[in-house]
C-alpha positions in Angstrom: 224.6 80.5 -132.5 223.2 81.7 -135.6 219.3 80.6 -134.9 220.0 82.8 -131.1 221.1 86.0 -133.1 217.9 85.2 -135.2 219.5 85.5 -138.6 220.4 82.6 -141.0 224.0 81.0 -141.6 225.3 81.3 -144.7 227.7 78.3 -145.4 231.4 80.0 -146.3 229.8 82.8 -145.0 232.3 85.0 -143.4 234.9 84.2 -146.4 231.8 84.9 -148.9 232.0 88.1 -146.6 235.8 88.6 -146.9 236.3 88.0 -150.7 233.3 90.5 -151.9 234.8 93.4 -149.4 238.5 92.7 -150.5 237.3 92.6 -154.1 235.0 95.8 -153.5 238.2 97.7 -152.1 240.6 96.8 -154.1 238.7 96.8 -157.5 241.2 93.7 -158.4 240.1 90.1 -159.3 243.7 89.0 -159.2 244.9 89.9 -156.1 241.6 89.2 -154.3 242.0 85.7 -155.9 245.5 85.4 -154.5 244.4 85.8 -151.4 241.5 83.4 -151.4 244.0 80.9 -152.8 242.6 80.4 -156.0 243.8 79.7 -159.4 241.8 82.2 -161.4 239.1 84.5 -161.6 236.2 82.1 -162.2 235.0 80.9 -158.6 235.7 84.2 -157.3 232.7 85.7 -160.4 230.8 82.7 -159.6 230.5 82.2 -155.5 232.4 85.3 -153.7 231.6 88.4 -156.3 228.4 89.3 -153.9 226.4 92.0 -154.2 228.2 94.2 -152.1 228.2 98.5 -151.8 231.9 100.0 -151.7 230.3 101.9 -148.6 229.2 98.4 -147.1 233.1 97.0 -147.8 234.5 100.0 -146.2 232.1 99.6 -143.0 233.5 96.0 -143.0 237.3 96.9 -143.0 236.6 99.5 -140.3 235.9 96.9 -138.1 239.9 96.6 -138.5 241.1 99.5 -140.0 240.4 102.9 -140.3 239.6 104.0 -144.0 239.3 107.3 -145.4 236.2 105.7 -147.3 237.7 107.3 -150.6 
């Protein structure tokens, strides 16, 4: 699918995706964590903490959600 849409697949990468807008949004390591199902803040600094603008996280949850963007 990926190679048809002509862009490259990132293994994990929708979670990847996920954690680094939930974290972006919510501005908490903890809770983010919690949902992920981690035990602590370590893998979430290490493999999901992407480089990620608050305005791109927002765009993501509107695909869901309405947000203010605040």
């Amino acid at each position: 699918m990926a190679e048809i849409a002509g862009v490259e697949w990132i293994q994990d990468g929708a979670r990847k995706t996920f954690a680094s807008a939930h974290y972006k949004i919510h501005q908490d390591a903890l809770k983010t964590v919690y949902e992920l199902g981690h035990r602590g803040t370590n893998m979430l600094h290490t493999h999901y903490n992407q480089n990620m603008r608050k305005e791109e996280a927002v765009r993501f949850w509107g695909i869901l959600l309405p947000l203010s963007g605040d």
